[in-house]
Each structure stands twice: as C-alpha cells, then as structure tokens.
N, C-alpha and C positions, 0 to 999 in steps of 0.2 A: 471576426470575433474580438478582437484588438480594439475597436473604435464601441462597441460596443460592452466590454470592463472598464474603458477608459469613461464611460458616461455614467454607469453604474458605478465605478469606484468615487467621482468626481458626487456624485449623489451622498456617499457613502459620507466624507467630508462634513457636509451639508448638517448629516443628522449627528455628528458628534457634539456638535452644539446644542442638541437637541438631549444629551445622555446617553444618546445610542451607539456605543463603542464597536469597533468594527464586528466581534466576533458575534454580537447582539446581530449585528446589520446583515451581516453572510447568513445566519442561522434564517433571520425574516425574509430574507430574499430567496434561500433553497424552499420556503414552502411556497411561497407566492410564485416560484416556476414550477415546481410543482405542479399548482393549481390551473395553471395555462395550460404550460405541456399537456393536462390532462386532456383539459379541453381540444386541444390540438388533436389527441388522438383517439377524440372519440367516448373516454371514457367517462361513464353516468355518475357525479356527484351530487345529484339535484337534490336527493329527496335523500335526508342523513337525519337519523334521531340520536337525541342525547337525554341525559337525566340531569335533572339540578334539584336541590331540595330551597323549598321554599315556607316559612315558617314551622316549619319540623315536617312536615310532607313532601314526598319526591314526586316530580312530575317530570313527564317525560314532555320533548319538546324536539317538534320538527326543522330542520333548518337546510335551506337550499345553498348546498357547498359550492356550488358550479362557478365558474371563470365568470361567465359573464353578468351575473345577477349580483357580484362580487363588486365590478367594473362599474357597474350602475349606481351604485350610492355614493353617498360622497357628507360629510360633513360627521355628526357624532353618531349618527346611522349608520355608516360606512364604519366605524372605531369600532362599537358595538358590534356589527355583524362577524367583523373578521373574527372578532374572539372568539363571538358565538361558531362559526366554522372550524376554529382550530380545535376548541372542546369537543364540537360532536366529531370531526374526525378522530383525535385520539382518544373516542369512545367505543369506535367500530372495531369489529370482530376480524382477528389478521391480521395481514402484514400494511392496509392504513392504521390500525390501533397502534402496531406497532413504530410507524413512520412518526405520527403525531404524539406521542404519549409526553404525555407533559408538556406540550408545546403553548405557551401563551404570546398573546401579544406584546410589543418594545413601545408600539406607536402611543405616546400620547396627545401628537398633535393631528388630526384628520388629515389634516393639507398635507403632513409629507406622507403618508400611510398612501393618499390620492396622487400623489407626484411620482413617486414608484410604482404604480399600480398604473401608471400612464407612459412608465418607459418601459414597462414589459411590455406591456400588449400593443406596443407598436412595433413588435418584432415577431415572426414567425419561428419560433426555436426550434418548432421541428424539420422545418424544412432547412436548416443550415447545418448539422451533423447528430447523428443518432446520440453522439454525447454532450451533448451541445453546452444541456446545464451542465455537468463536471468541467470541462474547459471554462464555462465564465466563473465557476466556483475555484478553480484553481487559478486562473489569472488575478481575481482579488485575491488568495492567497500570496501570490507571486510578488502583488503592490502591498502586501502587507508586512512580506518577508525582504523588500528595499526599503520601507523603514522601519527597521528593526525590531519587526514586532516579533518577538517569541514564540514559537512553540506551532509556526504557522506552517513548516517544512514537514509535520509529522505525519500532514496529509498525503503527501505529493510524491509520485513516482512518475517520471516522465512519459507521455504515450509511448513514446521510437520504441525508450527500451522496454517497455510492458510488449509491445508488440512484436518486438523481433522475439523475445524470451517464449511468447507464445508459439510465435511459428515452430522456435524449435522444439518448445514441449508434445505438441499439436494436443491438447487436451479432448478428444474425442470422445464423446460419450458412447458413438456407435458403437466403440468396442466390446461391450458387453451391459446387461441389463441396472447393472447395481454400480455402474460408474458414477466415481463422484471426482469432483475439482473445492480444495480446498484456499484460501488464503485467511490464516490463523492471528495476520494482521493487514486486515484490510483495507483501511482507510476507507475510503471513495469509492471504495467497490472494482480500478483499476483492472485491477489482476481479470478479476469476475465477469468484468462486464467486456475486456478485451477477448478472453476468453469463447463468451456467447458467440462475440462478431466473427469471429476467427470459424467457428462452426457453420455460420450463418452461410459463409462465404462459400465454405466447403461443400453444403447442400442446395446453397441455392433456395430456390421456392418449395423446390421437391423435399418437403421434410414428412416422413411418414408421423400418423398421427401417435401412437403410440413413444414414441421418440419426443414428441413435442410439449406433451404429457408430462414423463420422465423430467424434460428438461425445467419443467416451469415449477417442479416445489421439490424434486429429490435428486437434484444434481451438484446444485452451487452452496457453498459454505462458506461461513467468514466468521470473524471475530474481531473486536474491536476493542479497547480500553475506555476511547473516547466516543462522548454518546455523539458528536455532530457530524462526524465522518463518518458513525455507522448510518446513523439519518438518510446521511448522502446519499449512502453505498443501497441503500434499501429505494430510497425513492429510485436511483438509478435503474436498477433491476426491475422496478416495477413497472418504469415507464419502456421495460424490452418485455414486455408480457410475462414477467420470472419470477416467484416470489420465493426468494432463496432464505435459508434459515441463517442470519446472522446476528449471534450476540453481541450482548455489551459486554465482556469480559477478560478478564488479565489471561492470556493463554499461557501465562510461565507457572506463575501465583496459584491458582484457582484451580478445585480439581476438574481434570477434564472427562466428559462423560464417555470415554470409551468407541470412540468413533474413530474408524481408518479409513484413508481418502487411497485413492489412485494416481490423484496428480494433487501435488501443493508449489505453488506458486507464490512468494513472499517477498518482500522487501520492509523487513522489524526494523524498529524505531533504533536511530542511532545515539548515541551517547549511551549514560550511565546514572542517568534518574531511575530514582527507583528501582536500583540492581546493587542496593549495599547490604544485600544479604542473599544467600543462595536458598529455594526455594528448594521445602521437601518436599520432595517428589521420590518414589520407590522406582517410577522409570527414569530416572536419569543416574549413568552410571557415574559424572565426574563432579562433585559436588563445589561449586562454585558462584561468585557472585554477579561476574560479567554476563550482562543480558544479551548478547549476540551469543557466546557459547551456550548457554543456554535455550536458546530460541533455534538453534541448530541440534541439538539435543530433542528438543522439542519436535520439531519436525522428522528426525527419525523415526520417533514412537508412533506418529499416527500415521507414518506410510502405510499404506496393505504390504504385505511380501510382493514383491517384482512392482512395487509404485516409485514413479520418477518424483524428483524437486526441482525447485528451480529458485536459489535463495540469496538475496544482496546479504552480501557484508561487507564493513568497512573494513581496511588495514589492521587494523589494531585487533581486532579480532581474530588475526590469524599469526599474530604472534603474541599474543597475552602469553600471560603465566602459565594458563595451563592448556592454550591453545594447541600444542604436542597432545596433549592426554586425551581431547576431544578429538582430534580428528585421529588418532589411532585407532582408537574405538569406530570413527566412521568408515575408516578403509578398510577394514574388519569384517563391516555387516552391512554394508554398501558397496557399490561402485561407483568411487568417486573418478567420472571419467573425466572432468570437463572444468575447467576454469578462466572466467573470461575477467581479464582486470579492465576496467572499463576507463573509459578516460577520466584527464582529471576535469574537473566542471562539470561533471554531468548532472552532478542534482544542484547547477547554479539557478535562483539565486538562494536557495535554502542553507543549502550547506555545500561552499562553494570550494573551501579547500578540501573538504574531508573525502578521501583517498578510498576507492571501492570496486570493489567483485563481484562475480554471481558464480555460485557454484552450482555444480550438477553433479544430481546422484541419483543412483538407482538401489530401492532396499535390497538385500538377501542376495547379492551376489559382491564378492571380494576384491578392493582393487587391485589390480593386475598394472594399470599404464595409465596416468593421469597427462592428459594431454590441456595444454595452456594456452590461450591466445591473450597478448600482450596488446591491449589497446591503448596504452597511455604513454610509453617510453618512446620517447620522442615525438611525440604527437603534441601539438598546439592546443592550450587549454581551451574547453570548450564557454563561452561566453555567453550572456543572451543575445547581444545584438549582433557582434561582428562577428562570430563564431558557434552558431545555436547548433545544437545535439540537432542531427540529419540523420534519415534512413539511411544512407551509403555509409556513415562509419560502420557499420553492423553485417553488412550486405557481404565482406572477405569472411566475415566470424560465421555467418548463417549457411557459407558454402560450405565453409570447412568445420562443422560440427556434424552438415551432413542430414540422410532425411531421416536416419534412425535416430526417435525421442531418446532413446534412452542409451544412445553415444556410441553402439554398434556400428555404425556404418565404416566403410573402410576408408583411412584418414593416412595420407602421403606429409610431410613436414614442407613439400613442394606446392601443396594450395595454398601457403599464405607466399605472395610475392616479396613482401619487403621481410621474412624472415620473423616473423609474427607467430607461426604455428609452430610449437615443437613437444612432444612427450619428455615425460619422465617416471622413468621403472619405480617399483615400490621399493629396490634397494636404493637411489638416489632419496627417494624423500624419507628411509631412516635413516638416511644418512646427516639428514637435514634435519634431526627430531621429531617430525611430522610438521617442522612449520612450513605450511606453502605459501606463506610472503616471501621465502628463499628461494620458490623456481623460477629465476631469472636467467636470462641469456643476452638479451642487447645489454649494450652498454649507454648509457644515458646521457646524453652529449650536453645535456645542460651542466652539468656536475664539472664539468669543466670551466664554467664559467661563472662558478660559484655559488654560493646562493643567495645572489642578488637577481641572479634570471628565474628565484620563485617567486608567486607572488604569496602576498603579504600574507593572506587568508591561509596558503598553504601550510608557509612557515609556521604560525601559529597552532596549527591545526594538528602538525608535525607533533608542535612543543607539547600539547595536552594531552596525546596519544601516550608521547614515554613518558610524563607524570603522573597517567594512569595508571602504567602497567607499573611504574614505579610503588603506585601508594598499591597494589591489587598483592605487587611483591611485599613489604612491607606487613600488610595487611597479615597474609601467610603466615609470614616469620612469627608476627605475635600470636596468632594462634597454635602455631607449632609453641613456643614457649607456655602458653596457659598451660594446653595441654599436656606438658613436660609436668609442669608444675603440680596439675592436680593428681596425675601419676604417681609424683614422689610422694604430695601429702597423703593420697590411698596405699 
C-alpha cells in the first residue's frame, strides 16, 4: 500500500501545477476508486440517466457509468464523459445520489484525467484489503499532514486503535432486533466499517438473511461536519454491501433528531474551532464552550439506557474548567468503568504531541470503581517509522478490560505486569474534583530528566492546552462579571 500512495501522491504533485490542490486531487481520486472498486465487485453502473435543460427544455439523458467504458476514452471525450458520469450519478436515487451530490470535475487537461485513470486500473484494489480505498485515502492524508497541510488529521483515526476499541465494545447486532452502532463523528467511516469487519468475523459465511437485511440500511449511523470524509465514509460502506444513514452535520450545533444508539464509538475533532460559544441544547446539563465536554455530553444523550461508548479525548479535556462538572454528572448516570490513556504519538503524524484517552461508559448504571490503564508513562513515543502504533501495545489493555463490553468482567490489578492496571473508588476521584487526568500512579521517569527528554511537538502542545484552559478560565470570570453587572442594573 505504501509504494502505491507514494505514486499516487507523486501524481498528486504533478497536478498542482495544473491548479489541482491536493484536497481537489484526494476528493477526484475517492470517486475514480470508487468507480473501479465497483467494477471490481461486480456492481452495475452501465446504464445511469440524468436530466440537463437545454434551451429552456429538460431532457433526460443516458450515460454509461461503468469502469471500463470510462477507461476507453481518452482525449476531450474522456473530459466530457467523466462529468457527464459524475452528474448522472449524483442524480440517482440513494445512497449514490447521495455519494456524488455535487461532485464535478478538477480535470481540465485530458491527459492527466488519462494518466490517473491508467494508475488505478493497473492495480486490483479489491483483492489487497476490504479497505483498501480508506488506507490509500489516509496515506495521502498522512503525506499531506508531513507538509503541513491543515486540517488533514480531522479525518484520521488509526486502524490498531479503532480495532482494538472494537474488539472490546464487540458492537453486535445479534443482540437484539432494533440494534444500532453510532459514530456521531465519523470521518472515513473508521469506527463503521471496523465495526461491520469485526461482525463479519464473528459469523463468518453463516449470516442468517434477515440479520444481513437489518445490517445493510438499519444498523450503522454517522454524522459528519465535513462533506469529503462523509463521501468517504459512505462510498466505504457501500463498497461492504451497507448503505448506512450518514449526515452532513454539526452533532453539537444542530438539532438532533431524536435517535438513541446501543453502541457509539467516536474519536471528535480535537482542538477548539468552532467551540467559542456553548451550544443550546436543553439536553446538555453543563453549559459550556469546550467542544470535547461537549461532545461527551453529547454522547450521553443518545445512549439507549444500558448502551455502551467508546470516546477519544485529549488531556485537556479532562481537566478544563469545567471538566469536574462534566464528568460528575457522567459518574452519576453512567458507569464510567474504563479509562485507557494511550500512548503518546498515537495519532503521529497529525497531531503528534497532543496527549489522549478513551473512555468507557455504560448509560443508566452509577460509577461505583473506575478502573485505568496507563499506556503512555514510561513508554517510548510512538513514531511513524522507528516506532509505528502495533497491535501488541493494546494486546495487556484488551486482556485486562476483559470479555465483558460493558467492563463487568472480573479485573485483578495483577493482569497488567509492569503495574499498568489499577482502580479507583468514587471516594478517591471526589477527592480529585472529578478530574481523571489525576488517576495517576507510576511515576514518570522522564521528569527526572527534565524537559529536554520531550519532544518539541509535546512541549508545545503542553503550552496551548494551559493557555486554553487559561483563556476558557478567563472567559468565566467575565461573564460571571456581565452577569454581576446586569444584576445590579435590574
């Protein structure tokens, strides 16, 4: 997969010269795999009708969508048809109308439109990993987040840890008729489509038909902000026979229609765009502008009663300002059994210092014993090349969380060998304000060596955190003062 992003990103290059900026280039390249993949696996785009109006009269007009009648033109024939395919597909009824909707062409030279169109189809994508497109779609992400391009890590949750996160949720649909699997921010469809495989595995060939049914339009959810990750998320789905309901829409922001999942599975956008104001909402009890406490808020509401989670957060969000207030309230009306602080580098190279978690909870029952495993204190930053995120870092944390999803099972502080695993009662963490960035127990041998043994990214990453929670304090204070103020004037 590697030698083939490095040709398609080296392509990529190519068309910059041409005006085709990479996020143009990624977007034309998810539908022209796409259009392979389909063909790869069978499925009929031949014969697609679209509408266009032509001197004040609309006529309708046939066009053969298919891979290979695509492959066969070539010059301003080929320019011309491609458009003509992306309109009549984001004209069809479903989830292609909804894949393509708005999708035009970047190409305005045939020849490179023909030169990409001659490095896909010399590669069989289906026969190299069921997600085969999302891996080369996040690899040019990966080369676009080494130079510095913004905003390109919003997509990107690492397979290992989607995958370990699943095992332990085990998101089973068997368990009853009306089960659903949510990820409220989806990106790529990750969570979603790990999810399916993890099922897959579990039944095998043997899937009864009514199950398979359920699974392919009333099981998987998502939501998205941005439209080209949902794109993703939906062609992905589509090309495992799924076609799951995923909006384009702000999950904090936006009202939500009333829908409770059984499992949500999430890793929300990190930073602080677009979180300088707390969103009204009548379900959210802690009124605030931090978008992780929020998006953890969030995910409460649409649990069913007795539904599990499974949610990244970064550091900072678990000691913001009013991160005590939130999570009071979640030890309250969940059980928060589970907290895994993951190492540091795991989401290199997007956001390489910033410091993170995954918590787990289960709605409608109270914490009782929040049990922690420490995967980052003392442990070697994880790197791309010399040190890449491996199934075995996960492998001590997936013993000792155990086979009960929802953190029942019976847990000794003697499964983790190097002293990794330990509880703590709900009178130690009010003791601690409810912040669980404080259940700590190793002691962290770098810190003795100052901090020149962080790296730089860390540091930095360190400094932004407390000058957020700084200006979020700040922030408080002068509304507590308005509010003094208009007091006194009424």
């Amino acid at each position: 997969m590697s030698d083939v992003v490095q040709k398609l990103w080296g392509f990529c290059h190519t068309l910059r010269h041409e005006g085709i900026d990479y996020g143009d280039y990624i977007e034309q390249l998810t539908y022209l795999l796409f259009l392979k993949m389909a063909d790869e696996r069978g499925i009929d785009l031949s014969e697609k009708k679209f509408k266009i109006e032509k001197k004040g009269r609309v006529e309708e007009i046939e066009v053969d969508c298919s891979w290979p009648t695509l492959v066969g033109k070539s010059g301003t024939s080929l320019r011309d048809h491609y458009s003509d395919v992306l309109r009549a597909l984001g004209q069809q009824r479903g989830i292609l109308g909804d894949i393509f909707a708005g999708a035009q062409s970047r190409f305005n030279e045939p020849v490179s439109l023909k030169k990409l169109l001659g490095l896909i189809d010399e590669t069989e994508w289906t026969s190299l990993d069921v997600d085969v497109k999302a891996a080369a779609f996040e690899g040019l992400l990966e080369k676009a987040a080494s130079e510095g391009k913004k905003g390109a890590g919003q997509y990107f949750t690492p397979r290992i840890l989607i995958q370990s996160l699943v095992r332990c949720m085990k998101p089973d649909p068997r368990a009853h008729k009306e089960f659903t699997v949510c990820d409220p921010a989806c990106g790529t469809g990750g969570f979603l489509v790990c999810a399916y495989e993890w099922l897959i595995e579990q039944t095998g060939a043997a899937m009864p038909r009514e199950l398979a049914k359920r699974l392919k339009s009333e099981t998987y959810f998502g939501q998205d902000l941005v439209e080209r990750p949902r794109r993703l998320a939906l062609m992905n789905m589509y090309l495992h026979g799924l076609e799951p309901h995923i909006e384009r829409k702000d999950s904090i922001y936006q009202i939500q229609d009333g829908r409770h999942f059984d499992v949500v599975m999430t890793n929300p956008p990190f930073g602080t765009k677009g979180a300088n104001q707390a969103p009204t909402r009548d379900d959210f009890t802690v009124e605030t502008s931090n978008k992780q406490l929020n998006f953890i808020q969030h995910v409460m509401t649409i649990l069913k009663p007795g539904g599990r989670a499974a949610v990244v957060v970064p550091d900072n969000c678990l000691f913001a300002d009013q991160a005590g207030e939130v999570f009071k309230i979640l030890t309250e009306d969940c059980n928060l059994h589970t907290v895994l602080r993951l190492p540091n580098g795991t989401f290199v190279p997007y956001s390489p210092g910033t410091k993170t978690n995954v918590i787990f909870l289960t709605k409608g029952y109270p914490t009782e014993t929040v049990w922690v495993y420490d995967s980052r204190t003392n442990v070697p930053h994880i790197t791309k090349k010399d040190r890449p995120l491996a199934p075995n870092q996960f492998a001590e944390f997936e013993s000792c969380y155990g086979s009960d999803p929802n953190g029942r099972a019976k847990r000794k502080v003697a499964d983790s060998k190097e002293n990794r695993w330990r509880s703590f009662s709900m009178a130690e963490i009010k003791e601690r304000d409810f912040k669980i960035d404080n259940l700590k127990w190793l002691k962290d041998e770098s810190l003795d060596d100052g901090d020149d043994s962080m790296e730089p990214e860390e540091l930095v990453t360190d400094a932004i955190a407390e000058l957020e929670a700084a200006v979020e304090g700040l922030n408080a204070v002068v509304a507590a003062l308005e509010n003094g103020n208009a007091k006194a004037k009424a």
